[in-house]
N, C-alpha and C positions, 0 to 999 in steps of 0.2 A: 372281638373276643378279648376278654382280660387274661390271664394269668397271676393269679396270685400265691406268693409264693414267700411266707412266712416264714418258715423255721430252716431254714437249709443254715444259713448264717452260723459260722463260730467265732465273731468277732466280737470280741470284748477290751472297749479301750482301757488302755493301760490306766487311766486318771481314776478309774471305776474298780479298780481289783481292791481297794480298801474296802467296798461295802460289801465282799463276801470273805466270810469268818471261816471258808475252809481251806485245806491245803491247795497247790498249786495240782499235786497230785491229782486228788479228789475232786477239783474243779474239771481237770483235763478228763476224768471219769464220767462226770455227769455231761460235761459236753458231748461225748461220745454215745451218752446213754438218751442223751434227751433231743439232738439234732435230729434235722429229717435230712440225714447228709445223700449230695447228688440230685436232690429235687430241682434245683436248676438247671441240672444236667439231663435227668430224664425232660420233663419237661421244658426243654428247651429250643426249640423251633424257629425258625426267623422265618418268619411269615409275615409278609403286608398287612393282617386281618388280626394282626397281634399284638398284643398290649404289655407287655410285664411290669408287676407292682412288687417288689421283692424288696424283705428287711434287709435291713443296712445293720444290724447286729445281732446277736445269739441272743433266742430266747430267753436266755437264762438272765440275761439285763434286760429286756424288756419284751413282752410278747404280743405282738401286735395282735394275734388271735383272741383274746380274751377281750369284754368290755373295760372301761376304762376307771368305773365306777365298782371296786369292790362289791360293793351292793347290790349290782346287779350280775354277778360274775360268780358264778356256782363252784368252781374250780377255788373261789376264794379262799373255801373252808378246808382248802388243801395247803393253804400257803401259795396256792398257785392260781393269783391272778393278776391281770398287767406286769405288776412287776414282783415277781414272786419271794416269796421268805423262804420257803422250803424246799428240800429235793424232791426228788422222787421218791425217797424213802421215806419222808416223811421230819428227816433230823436237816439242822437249821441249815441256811444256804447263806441268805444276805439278814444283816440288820442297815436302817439307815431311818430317817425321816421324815415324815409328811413331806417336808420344804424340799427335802434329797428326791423323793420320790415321784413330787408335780413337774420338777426340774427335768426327771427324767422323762416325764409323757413327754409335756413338753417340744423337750430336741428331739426325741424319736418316735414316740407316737402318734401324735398329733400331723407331725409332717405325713406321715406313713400314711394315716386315712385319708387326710386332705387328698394324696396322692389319688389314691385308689378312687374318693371318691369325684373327682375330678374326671378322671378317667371313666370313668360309668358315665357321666353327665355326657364327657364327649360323645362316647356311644350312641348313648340314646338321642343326642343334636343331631347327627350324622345318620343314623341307620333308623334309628324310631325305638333302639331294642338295644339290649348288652348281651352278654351271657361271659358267667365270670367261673373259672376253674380254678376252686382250691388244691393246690396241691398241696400233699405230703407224703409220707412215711410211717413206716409202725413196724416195733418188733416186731417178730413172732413169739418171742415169749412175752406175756404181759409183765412191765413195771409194775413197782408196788403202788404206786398211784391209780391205776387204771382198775375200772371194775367191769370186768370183760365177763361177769358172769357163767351161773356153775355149768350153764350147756352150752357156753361157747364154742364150736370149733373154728381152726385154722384156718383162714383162707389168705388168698393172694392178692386179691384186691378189696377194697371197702369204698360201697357211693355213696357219699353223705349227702342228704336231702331234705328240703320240706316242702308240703305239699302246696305251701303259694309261692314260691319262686325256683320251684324245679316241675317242668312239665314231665308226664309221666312216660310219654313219646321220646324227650329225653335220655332219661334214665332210663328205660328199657335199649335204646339202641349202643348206650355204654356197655349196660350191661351184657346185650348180646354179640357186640363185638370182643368183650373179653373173654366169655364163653367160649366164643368160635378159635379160638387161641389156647383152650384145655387150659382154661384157667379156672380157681373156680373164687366167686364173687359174692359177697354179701351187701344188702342194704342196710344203712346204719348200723353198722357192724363190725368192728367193735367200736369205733366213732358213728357219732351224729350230727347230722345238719352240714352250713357249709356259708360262708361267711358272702354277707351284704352289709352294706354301708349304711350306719343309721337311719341317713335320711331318705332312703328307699326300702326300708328293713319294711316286710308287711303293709309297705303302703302302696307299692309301683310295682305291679306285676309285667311290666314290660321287661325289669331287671332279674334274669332268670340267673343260675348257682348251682352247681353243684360239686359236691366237692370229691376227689378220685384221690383215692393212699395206696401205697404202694408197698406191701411188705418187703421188707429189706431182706430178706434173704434169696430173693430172686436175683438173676442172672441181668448185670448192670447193661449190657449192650445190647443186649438183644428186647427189653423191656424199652429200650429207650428209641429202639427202631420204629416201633411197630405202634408205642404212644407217636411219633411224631406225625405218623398218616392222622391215626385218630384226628390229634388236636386239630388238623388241617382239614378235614371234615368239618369240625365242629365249629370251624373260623368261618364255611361257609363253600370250601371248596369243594365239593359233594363227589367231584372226580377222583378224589384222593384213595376215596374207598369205593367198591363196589359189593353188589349183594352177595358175592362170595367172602365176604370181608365178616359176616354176619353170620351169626348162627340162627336158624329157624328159618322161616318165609318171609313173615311179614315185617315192615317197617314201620308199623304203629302200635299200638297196645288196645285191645279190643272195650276200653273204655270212651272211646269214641268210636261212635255208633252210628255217625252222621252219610258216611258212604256206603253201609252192609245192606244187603239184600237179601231175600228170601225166594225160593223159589220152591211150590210141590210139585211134588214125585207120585211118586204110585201109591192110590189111595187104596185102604184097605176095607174103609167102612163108611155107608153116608144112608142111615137110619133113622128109623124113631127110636126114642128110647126112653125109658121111665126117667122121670127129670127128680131123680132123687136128690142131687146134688142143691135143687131148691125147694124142697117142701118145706111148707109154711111162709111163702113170699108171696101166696095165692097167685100162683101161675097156673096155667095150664098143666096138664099130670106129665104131659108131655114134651121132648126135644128133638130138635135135630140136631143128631151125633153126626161130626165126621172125624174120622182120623187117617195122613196118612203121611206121607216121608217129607220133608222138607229141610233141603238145604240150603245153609248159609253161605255167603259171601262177601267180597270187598276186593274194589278196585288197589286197592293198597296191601291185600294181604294174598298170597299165591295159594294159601290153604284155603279146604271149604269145612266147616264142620258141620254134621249130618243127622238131625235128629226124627224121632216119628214124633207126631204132634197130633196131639184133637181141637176142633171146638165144637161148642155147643150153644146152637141157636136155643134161646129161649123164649117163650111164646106168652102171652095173657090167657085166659081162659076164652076170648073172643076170636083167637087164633089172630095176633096181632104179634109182631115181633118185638120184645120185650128188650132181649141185651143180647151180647153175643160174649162167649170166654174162652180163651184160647190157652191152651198151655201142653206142657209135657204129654205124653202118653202115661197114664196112669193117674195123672194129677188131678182132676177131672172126675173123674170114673174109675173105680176100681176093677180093671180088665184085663182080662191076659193079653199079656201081650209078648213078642219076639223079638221086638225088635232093638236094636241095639244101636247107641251113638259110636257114630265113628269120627275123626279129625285126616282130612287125607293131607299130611303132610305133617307142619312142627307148629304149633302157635307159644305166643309168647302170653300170660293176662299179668300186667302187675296194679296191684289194689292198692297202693301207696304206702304198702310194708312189705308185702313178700310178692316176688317172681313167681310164676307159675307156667312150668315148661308142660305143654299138653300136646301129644304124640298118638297118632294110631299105628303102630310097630305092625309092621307084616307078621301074620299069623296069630297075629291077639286075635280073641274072638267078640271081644265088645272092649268101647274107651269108656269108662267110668269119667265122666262131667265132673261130676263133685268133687275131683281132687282139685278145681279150679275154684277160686274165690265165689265170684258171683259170675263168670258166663254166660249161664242159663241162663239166670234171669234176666240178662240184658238180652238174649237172643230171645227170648220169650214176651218180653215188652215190646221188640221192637214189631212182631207178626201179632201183638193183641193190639199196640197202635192201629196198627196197618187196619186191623177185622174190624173195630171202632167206628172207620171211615163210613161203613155199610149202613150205619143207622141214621147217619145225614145224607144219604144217598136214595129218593126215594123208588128210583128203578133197580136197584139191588136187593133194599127191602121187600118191594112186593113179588119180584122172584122165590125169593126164600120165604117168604109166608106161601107163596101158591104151591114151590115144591110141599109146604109143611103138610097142608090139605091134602095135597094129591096123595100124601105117603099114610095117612091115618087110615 
C-alpha cells in the first residue's frame, strides 16, 4: 500500500521567495491556511506493507495534486493549478514565467510522480495489485476558493473516490470503520476523487485509490491512533482490526450478489388466479399465483433481510408453461397484503454516491426498503434468476403445468 501525501509540506526555499509578491506576513498566512498540517503525522505508520510518497515542499510552490498541464487542470481557472498564481482569496500570490515555471515542474514535480509512479509499478511487480491512500486535511470552515455548496453540512471525515479505481467494498468498510468511531463521514464531500498516476489513471483497474481528509478540528492523538490500525488493515494485516472495529454486520456492500441466497418461509397463497397482469399476450385467462415469506442471505453479511414475495406461473391457452415472474408482494397483483420487510440486524448498500445505513430497530413495525438505493431490486433479480431456471428444466415444468390443471 502507498501513502501519499501531498500537502503536509511548508517548505519553501529560500531562492524561490522572489516569485511571490506578498508579504512575509501574508505568505506565513496562507501557508497556515492552505497546508494539510500533521498529515504525515496522522498518517504515519511504519509498517512493512507501506510505502510513503510525500512532497518535498509547500503547495503553495508547487502542488503535486493537480495535473501538470494547465489545460487539463480545473483548479486552473482559480489561479490554482501546479504552480499556482492565486491565493485562496482569489488576490495574486506568485508572478513568474513559462521558463520559471517548467523549471519548477521539473525539480519538483516531475521527480514527485516519477516517484509515486514507480512505486505503483513496484506494487503491482510484487503483489499483482496496489492500493494508494490520499491523505489530507480540510477546514471546517470552507476557504473562499472552495465550493462546498449551499446544503453542505460539516463532517469529520471525507472519502474521495471513483468508481474504476476504488472498489465499493472498499469505501464502505472505510466508511464503516469511521462510523463505528461516532464519527460522521461523507463521500466526495466536500472533496472528490483521489489521485492515480497517469499512466494507470482509468486504464489499470488492478491500481485501486482512495482518498481519506481529515478535518482539522478534530482531536490530533487520538485521530492519529486509531487511523494507524486502519491503515494496517488496509496494508493487508486483517488482524489489526476486527468486526468490532466496524459498524453494522456485514463486510461487503450488497452490490455484490454473487454469495446471497434465498430461502422461503411460510407461504400464504399458491392459487389460480385471473392473469390480468397479461391480457392481451394471448395466454391462457389464467395463472398460478404464489406468494410467501422469503429471506435473504450471505455468507459475508451476519444480517438477513426478510421480504413476502409472489410469482406467477404463466400458461398458453394449451395449458403449456409460458414464463414465470417473480417479485415484490404487491408488484405483481394488486392485493392486500400484511406483510412487512424486516432487516435483522444493520446493513450497509452504497450505490457509488451515497451510504445507505438500513436497520430493523426493535419495536418498528415494518423497515421501509425504499429508503435504500436499489436493494430490492438486486434481491428481486437475484430469486427471478433463480425461478428462470424452471423453464430449462423439463421435470419442473411439467410439475407446474400438471399442478396448473389439477387446480382449474
Amino acid at each position: 500500500m502507498i501513502l501519499h501525501i501531498p500537502h503536509h509540506s511548508i517548505y519553501i526555499p529560500d531562492e524561490y521567495r522572489d516569485l511571490f509578491v506578498i508579504s512575509d506576513e501574508a505568505l506565513a498566512e496562507e501557508i497556515q491556511l492552505m497546508t494539510d498540517h500533521d498529515t504525515d503525522t496522522i498518517f504515519g505508520p511504519q509498517h512493512p506493507n507501506i510505502t510513503r510518497v510525500s512532497a518535498e515542499v509547500s503547495r503553495l510552490l508547487v502542488d503535486m495534486e493537480r495535473f501538470r498541464n494547465d489545460k487539463d487542470e480545473s483548479m486552473s481557472i482559480k489561479g490554482m493549478g501546479a504552480v499556482y498564481t492565486q491565493r485562496q482569496d482569489g488576490t495574486p500570490l506568485k508572478v513568474f514565467t513559462p521558463e520559471q515555471r517548467e523549471a519548477l515542474l521539473q525539480r519538483y514535480y516531475d521527480p514527485h510522480h516519477k516517484a509515486l509512479e514507480e512505486a505503483v509499478q513496484k506494487e503491482l511487480d510484487q503483489y499483482g495489485k496496489c492500493l494508494i491512500i490520499d491523505c489530507h486535511s480540510f477546514p471546517n470552515e470552507a476557504l473562499p476558493y472552495e465550493d462546498r455548496g449551499e446544503y453542505y453540512e460539516v463532517v469529520d471525515f471525507c472519502i474521495g473516490m471513483d468508481d474504476f479505481h476504488a472498489p465499493k467494498e472498499l469505501v464502505l468498510d472505510v466508511y464503516r470503520f469511521l462510523v463505528a468511531h461516532d464519527y460522521k463521514v461523507a463521500i466526495n464531500s466536500p472533496f472528490t476523487g483521489s489521485i492515480v498516476p497517469s499512466k494507470f489513471y482509468q486504464k489499470d483497474s488492478r491500481v485501486k485509490s482512495i482518498m481519506i481528509e481529515v478535518n482539522r478540528d478534530l482531536e490530533l492523538d487520538y485521530v492519529t491512533s486509531f487511523i494507524d490500525d486502519l491503515l494496517a488493515y488496509l496494508s493487508g494485516d486483517k488482524q489489526a482490526l476486527t468486526s468490532d472495529d466496524f459498524d453494522g454486520d456485514n463486510s461487503i456492500t450488497l452490490a455484490k450478489l454473487d454469495d446471497w441466497e434465498f430461502y422461503e418461509g411460510e407461504e400464504y397463497a399458491n392459487e389460480i388466479y385471473p392473469c390480468l397482469s397479461k391480457e392481451g399476450y394471448g395466454l391462457h385467462e389464467s395463472c398460478l399465483f404464489r406468494s410467501m415469506d422469503v429471506s435473504f442471505s450471505s455468507p459475508s453479511c451476519k444480517s438477513t433481510i426478510n421480504l413476502w414475495m409472489e410469482v406467477a406461473y404463466y400458461f398458453t391457452p394449451d395449458k403449456k408453461l409460458h414464463s414465470v415472474d417473480v417479485n415484490r408482494s404487491g408488484c405483481i397483483y394488486e392485493r392486500a397484503t400484511s406483510g412487512n420487510s424486516t432487516v435483522d440486524g444493520c446493513i450497509y448498500d452504497f450505490d457509488g454516491s451515497e451510504v445507505n445505513k438500513i436497520s430493523y430497530e426493535e419495536g418498528e413495525s415494518e423497515f421501509d426498503l425504499y429508503t435504500s438505493s436499489d436493494i430490492e431490486s438486486k434481491l428481486v433479480e437475484l430469486m427471478y434468476d433463480s425461478y428462470q431456471q424452471i423453464m430449462t428444466n423439463k421435470e419442473d415444468k411439467n410439475a407446474i403445468e400438471e399442478r396448473f390443471k389439477n387446480l382449474l
